[in-house]
C-alpha positions as CSV (number, residue, x, y, z in Angstrom):
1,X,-9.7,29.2,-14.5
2,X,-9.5,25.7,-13.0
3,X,-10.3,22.5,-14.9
4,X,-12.1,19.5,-13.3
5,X,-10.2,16.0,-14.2
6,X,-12.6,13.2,-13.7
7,X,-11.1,10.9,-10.7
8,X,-9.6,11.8,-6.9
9,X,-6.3,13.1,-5.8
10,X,-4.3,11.2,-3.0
11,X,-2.6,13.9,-1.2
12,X,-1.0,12.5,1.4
13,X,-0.3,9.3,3.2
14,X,0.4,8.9,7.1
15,X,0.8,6.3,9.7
16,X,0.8,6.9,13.6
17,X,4.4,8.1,14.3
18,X,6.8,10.2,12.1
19,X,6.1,8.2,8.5
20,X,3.9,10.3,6.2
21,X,4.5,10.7,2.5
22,X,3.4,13.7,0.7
23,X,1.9,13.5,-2.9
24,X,1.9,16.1,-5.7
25,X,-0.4,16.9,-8.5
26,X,-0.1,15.2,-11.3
27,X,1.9,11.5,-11.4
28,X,4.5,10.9,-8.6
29,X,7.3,8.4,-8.0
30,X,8.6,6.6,-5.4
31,X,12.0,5.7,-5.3
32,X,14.6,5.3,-2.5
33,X,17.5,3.1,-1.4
34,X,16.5,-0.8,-0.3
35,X,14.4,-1.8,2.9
36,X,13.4,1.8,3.2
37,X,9.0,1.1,2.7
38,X,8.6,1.8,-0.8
39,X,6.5,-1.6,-1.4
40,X,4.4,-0.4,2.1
41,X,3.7,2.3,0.9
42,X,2.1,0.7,-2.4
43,X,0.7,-2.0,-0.5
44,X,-1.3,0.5,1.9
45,X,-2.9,2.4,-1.0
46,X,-3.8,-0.8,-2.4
47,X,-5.5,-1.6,1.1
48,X,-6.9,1.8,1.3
49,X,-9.0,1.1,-2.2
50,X,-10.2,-2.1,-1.0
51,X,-7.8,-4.3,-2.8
52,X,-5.8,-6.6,-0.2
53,X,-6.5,-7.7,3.3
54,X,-5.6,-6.1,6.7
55,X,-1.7,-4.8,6.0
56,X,1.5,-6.3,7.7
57,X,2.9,-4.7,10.5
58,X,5.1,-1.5,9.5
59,X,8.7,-1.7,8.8
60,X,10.6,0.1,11.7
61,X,13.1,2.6,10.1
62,X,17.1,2.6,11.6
């Protein structure tokens, strides 16, 4: 038996190219070494939700 929790699920988060981000249930963390998109990532969910304006262009990985 399943039980229904109020709210949505974020399951995943992608960009055009190779950069996508998978989520689990339940509460995730992000962690990683410096200059590696962490903030980006939180910045785009908050843009996603309607909370900031257009997002800055995408950090290019090495």
């Amino acid at each position: 038996m399943t039980i229904a929790t109020p709210g949505f699920r974020l399951r995943f988060l992608g960009f055009f190219g190779p950069a996508t981000v998978a989520f689990g249930a339940g509460l995730n963390g992000i962690y990683g070494a410096s200059n590696t998109g962490k903030s980006f990532i939180v910045e785009a969910i908050d843009f996603m939700l309607g909370g900031k304006p257009p997002l800055r262009p995408r950090p290019v990985g090495p």
